[in-house]
LUMKE-919940 format. One record per atom (N, C-alpha, C, CB): x, y, z; residue number from 1. Coordinates in Angstrom, 1 decimal, padded with zeros to 4 digits. Glycine has a CB too. Layout:
N
+--------+--------+--------+-----+
|   east |  north |     up | num |
+--------+--------+--------+-----+
|      X |      Y |      Z | NUM |
...
+--------+--------+--------+-----+
This chain:
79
+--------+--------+--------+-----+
|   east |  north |     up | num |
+--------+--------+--------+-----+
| -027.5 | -018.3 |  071.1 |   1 |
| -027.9 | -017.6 |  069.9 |   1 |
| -026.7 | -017.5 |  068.9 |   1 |
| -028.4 | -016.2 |  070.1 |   1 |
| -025.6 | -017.7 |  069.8 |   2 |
| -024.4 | -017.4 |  068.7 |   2 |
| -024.5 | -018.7 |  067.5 |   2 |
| -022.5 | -017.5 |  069.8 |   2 |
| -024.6 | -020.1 |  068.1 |   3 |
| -024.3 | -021.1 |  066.8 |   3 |
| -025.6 | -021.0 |  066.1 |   3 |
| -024.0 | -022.8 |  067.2 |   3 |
| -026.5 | -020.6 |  066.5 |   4 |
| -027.8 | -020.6 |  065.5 |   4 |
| -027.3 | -019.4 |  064.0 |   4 |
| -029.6 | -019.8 |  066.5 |   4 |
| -026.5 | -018.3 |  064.7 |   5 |
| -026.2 | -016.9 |  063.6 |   5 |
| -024.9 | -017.9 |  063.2 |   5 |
| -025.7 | -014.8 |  064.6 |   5 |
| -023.9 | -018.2 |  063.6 |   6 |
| -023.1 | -019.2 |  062.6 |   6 |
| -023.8 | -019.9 |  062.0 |   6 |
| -022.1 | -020.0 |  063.0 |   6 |
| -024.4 | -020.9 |  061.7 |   7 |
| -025.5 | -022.0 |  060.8 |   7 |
| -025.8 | -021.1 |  060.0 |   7 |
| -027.0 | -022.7 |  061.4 |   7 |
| -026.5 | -019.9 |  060.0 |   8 |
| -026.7 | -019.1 |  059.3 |   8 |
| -026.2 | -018.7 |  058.1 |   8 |
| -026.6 | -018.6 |  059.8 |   8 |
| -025.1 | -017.9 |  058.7 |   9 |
| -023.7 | -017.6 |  058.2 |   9 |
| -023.4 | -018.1 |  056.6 |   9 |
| -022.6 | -018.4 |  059.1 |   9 |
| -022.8 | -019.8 |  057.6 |  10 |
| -022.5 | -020.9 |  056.8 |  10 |
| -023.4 | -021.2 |  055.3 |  10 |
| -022.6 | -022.0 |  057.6 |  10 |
| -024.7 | -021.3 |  056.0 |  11 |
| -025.8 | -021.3 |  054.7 |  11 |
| -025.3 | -020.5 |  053.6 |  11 |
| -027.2 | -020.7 |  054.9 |  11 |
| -025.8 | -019.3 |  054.3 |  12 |
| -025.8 | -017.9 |  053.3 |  12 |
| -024.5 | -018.3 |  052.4 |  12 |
| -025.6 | -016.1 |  054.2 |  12 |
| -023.3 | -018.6 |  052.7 |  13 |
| -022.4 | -018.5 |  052.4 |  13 |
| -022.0 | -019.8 |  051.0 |  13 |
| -021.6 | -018.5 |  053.7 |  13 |
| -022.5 | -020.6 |  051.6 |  14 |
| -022.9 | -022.1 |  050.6 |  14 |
| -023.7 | -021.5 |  050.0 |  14 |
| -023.5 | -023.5 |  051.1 |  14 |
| -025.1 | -021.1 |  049.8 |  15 |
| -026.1 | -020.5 |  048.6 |  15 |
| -025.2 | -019.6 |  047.6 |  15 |
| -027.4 | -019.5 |  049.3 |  15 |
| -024.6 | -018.2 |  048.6 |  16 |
| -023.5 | -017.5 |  048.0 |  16 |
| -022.3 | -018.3 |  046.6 |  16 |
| -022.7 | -017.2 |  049.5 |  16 |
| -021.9 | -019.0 |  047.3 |  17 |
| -020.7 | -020.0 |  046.2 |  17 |
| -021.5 | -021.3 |  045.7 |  17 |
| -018.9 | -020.7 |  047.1 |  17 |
| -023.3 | -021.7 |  045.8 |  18 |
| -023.3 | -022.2 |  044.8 |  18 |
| -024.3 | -021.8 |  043.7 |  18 |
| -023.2 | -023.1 |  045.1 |  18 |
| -024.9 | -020.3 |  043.7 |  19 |
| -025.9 | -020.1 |  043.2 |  19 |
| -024.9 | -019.6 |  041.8 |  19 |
| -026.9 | -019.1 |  044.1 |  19 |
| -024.0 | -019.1 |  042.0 |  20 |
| -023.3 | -018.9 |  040.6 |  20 |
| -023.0 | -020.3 |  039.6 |  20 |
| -021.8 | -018.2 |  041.1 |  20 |
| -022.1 | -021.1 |  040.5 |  21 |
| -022.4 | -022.4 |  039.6 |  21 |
| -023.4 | -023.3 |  039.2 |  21 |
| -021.9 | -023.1 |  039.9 |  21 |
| -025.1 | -023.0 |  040.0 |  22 |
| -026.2 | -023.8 |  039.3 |  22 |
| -026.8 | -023.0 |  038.2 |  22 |
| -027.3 | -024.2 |  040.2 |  22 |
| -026.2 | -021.5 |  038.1 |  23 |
| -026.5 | -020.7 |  036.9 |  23 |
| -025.8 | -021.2 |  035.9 |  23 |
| -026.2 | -019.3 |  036.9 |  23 |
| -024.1 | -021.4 |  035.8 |  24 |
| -023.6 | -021.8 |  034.6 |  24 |
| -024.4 | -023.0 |  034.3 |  24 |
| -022.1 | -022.1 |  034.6 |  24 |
| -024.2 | -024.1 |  035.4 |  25 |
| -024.8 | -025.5 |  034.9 |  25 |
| -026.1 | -025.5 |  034.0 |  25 |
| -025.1 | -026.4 |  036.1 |  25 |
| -027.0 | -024.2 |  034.5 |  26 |
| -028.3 | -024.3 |  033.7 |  26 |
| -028.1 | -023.7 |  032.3 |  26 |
| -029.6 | -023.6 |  034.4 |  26 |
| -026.6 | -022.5 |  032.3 |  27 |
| -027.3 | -022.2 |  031.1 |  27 |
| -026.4 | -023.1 |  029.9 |  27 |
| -027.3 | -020.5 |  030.9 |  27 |
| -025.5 | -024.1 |  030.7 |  28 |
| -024.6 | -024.8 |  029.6 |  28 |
| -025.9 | -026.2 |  029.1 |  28 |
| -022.6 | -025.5 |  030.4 |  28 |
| -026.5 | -026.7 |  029.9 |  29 |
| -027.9 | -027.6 |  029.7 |  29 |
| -028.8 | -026.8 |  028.9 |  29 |
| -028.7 | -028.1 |  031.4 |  29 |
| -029.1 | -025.4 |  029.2 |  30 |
| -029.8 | -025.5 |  028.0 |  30 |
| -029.7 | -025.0 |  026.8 |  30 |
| -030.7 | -025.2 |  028.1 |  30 |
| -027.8 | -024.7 |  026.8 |  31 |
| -027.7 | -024.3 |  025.4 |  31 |
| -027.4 | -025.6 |  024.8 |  31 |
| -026.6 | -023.1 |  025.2 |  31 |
| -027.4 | -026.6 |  025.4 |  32 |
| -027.2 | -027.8 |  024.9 |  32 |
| -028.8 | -028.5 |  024.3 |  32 |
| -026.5 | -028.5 |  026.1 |  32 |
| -029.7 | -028.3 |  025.1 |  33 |
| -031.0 | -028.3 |  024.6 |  33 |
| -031.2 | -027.6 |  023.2 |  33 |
| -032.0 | -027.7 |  025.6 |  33 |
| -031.3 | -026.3 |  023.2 |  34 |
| -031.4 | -025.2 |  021.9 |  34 |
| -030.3 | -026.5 |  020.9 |  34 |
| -030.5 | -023.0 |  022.4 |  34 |
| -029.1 | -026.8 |  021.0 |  35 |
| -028.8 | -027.2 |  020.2 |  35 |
| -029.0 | -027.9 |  019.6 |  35 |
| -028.5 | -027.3 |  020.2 |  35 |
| -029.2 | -029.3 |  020.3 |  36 |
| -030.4 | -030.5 |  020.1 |  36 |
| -031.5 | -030.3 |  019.0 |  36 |
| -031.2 | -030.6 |  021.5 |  36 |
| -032.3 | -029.3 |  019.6 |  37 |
| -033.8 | -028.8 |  019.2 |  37 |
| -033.3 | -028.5 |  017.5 |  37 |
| -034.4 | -027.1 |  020.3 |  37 |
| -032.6 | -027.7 |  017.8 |  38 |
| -031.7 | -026.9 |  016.0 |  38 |
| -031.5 | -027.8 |  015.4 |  38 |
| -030.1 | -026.2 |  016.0 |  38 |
| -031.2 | -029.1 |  015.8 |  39 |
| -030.5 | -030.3 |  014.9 |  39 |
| -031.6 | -031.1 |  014.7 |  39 |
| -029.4 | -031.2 |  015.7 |  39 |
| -032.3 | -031.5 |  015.5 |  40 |
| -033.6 | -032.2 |  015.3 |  40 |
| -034.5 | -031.8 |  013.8 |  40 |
| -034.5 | -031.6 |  016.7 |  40 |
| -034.9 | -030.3 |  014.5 |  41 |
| -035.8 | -029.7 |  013.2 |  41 |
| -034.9 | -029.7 |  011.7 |  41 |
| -036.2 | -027.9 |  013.5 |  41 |
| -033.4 | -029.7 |  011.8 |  42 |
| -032.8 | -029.7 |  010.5 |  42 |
| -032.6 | -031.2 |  009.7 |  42 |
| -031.4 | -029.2 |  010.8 |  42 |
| -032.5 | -031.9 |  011.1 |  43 |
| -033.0 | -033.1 |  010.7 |  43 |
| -034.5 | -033.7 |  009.6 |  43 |
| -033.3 | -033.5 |  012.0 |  43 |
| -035.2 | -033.1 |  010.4 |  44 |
| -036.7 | -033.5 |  010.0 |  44 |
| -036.9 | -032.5 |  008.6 |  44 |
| -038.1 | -032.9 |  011.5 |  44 |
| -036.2 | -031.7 |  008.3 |  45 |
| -036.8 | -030.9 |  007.4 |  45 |
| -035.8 | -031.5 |  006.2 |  45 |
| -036.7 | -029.2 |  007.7 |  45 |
| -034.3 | -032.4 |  006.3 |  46 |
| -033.7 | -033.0 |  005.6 |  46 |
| -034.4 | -034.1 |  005.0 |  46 |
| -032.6 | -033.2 |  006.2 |  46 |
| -035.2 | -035.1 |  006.0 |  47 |
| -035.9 | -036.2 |  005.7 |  47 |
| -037.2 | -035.7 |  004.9 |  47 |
| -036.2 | -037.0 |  007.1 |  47 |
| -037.8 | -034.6 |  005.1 |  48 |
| -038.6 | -034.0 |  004.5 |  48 |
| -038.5 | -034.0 |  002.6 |  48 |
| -038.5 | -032.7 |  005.2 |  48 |
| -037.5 | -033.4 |  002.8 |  49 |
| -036.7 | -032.8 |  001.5 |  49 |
| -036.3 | -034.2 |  000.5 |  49 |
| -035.0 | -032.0 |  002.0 |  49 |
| -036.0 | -035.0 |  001.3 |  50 |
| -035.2 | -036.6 |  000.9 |  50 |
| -036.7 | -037.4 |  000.3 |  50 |
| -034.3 | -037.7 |  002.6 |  50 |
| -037.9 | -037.1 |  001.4 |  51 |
| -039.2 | -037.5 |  000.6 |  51 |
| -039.5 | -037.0 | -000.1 |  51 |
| -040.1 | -037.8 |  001.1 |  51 |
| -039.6 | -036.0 | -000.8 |  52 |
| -040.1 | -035.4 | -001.2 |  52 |
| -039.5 | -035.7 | -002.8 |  52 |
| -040.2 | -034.3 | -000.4 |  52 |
| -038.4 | -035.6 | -002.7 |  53 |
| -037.4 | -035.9 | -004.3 |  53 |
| -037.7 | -037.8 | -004.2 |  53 |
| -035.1 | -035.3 | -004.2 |  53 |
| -037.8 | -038.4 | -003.2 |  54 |
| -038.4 | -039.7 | -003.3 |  54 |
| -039.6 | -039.8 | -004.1 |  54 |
| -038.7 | -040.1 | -002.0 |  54 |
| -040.4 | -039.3 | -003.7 |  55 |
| -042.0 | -039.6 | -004.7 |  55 |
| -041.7 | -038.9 | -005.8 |  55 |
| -043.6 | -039.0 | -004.0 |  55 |
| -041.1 | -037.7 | -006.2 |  56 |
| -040.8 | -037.2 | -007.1 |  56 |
| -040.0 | -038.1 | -007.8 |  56 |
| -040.4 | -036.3 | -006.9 |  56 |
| -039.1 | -038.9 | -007.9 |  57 |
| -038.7 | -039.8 | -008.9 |  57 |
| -039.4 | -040.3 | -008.8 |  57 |
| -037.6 | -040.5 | -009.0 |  57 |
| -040.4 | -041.4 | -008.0 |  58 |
| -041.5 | -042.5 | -008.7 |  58 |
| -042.8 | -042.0 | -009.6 |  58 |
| -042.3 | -043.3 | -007.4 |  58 |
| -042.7 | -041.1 | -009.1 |  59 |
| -043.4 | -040.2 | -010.0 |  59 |
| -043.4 | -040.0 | -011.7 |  59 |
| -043.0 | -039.1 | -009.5 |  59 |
| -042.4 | -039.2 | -011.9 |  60 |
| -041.5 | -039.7 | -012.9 |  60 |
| -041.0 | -040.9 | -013.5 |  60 |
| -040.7 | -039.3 | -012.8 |  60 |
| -041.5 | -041.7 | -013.7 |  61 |
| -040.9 | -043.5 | -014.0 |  61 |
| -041.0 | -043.6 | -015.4 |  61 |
| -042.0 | -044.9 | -013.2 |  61 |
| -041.6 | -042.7 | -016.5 |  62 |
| -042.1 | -042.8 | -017.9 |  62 |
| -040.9 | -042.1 | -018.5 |  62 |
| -043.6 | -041.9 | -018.3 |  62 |
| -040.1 | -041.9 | -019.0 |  63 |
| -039.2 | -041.4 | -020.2 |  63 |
| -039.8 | -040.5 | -021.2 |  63 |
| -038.6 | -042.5 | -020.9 |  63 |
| -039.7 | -040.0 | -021.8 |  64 |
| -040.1 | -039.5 | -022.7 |  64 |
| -039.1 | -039.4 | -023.6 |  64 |
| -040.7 | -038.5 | -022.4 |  64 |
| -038.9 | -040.5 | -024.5 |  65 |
| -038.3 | -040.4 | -025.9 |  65 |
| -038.6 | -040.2 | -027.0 |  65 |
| -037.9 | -041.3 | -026.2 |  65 |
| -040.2 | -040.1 | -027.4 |  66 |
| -040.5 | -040.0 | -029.0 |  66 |
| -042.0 | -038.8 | -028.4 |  66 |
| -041.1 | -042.0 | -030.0 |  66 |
| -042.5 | -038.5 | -029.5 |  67 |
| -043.4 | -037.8 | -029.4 |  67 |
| -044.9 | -038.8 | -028.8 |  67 |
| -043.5 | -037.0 | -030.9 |  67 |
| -045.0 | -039.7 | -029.4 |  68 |
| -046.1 | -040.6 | -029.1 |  68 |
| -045.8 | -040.9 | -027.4 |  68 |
| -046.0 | -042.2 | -030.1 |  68 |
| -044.8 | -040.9 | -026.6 |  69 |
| -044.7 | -040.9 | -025.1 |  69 |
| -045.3 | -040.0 | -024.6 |  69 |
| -043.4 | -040.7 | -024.5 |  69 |
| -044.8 | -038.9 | -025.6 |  70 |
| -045.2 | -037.5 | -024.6 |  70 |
| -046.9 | -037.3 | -025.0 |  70 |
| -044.0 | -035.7 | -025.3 |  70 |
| -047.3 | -037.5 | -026.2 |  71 |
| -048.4 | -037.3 | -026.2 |  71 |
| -049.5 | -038.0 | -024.7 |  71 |
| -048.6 | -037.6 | -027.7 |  71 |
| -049.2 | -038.9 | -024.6 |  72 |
| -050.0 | -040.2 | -023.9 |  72 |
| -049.5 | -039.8 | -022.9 |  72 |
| -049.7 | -041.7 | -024.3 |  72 |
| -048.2 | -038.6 | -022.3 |  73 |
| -048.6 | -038.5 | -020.8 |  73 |
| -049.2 | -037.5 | -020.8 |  73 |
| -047.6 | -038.3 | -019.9 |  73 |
| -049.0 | -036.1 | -021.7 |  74 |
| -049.6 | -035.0 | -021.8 |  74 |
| -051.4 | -035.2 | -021.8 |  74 |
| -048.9 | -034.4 | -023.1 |  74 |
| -052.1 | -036.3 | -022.0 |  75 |
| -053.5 | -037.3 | -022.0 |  75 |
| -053.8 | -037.2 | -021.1 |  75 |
| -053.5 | -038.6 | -022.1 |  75 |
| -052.9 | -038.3 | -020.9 |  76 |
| -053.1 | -039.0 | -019.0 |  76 |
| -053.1 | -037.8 | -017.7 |  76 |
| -051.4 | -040.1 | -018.4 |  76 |
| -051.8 | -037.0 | -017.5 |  77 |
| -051.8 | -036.7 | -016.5 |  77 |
| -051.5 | -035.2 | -016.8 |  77 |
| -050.9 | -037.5 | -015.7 |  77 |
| -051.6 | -034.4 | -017.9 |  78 |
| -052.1 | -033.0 | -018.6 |  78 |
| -050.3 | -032.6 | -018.6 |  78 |
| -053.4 | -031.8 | -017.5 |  78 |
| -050.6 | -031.0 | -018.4 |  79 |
| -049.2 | -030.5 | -018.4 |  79 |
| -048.6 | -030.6 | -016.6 |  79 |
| -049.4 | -028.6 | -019.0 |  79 |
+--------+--------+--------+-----+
């Protein structure tokens, strides 16, 4: 019975010294995720933003230099 209660021991003792370090490892992985994630969405909401002033200039492609421009957009496509 004695080496079965050492095996034991030993375990407990390994779980002991490594349950503290599979905590850091998880929480440095997932503050590394959260960060990721943070960047992603800032990402997508940049490309958002970039299309969006994209169609907005093609949009805008008429000048308006004289009154006769403005009238004929004010026509076409109102206020």
């Amino acid at each position: 019975m004695f080496i079965f209660g050492k095996i034991k021991t030993y375990i407990i003792a390994a779980l002991t010294v490594a349950l503290p370090i599979i905590y850091l490892i998880g929480r440095v992985k997932g503050h590394a995720a959260e960060k990721n994630k943070v960047l992603k969405d800032d990402l997508q909401a940049q490309k958002k933003t970039t299309q969006f002033y994209k169609k907005m200039a093609e949009h805008e492609t008429d000048d308006i230099n004289d009154r006769a421009s403005l009238t004929d957009r004010l026509r076409g496509n109102g206020l």
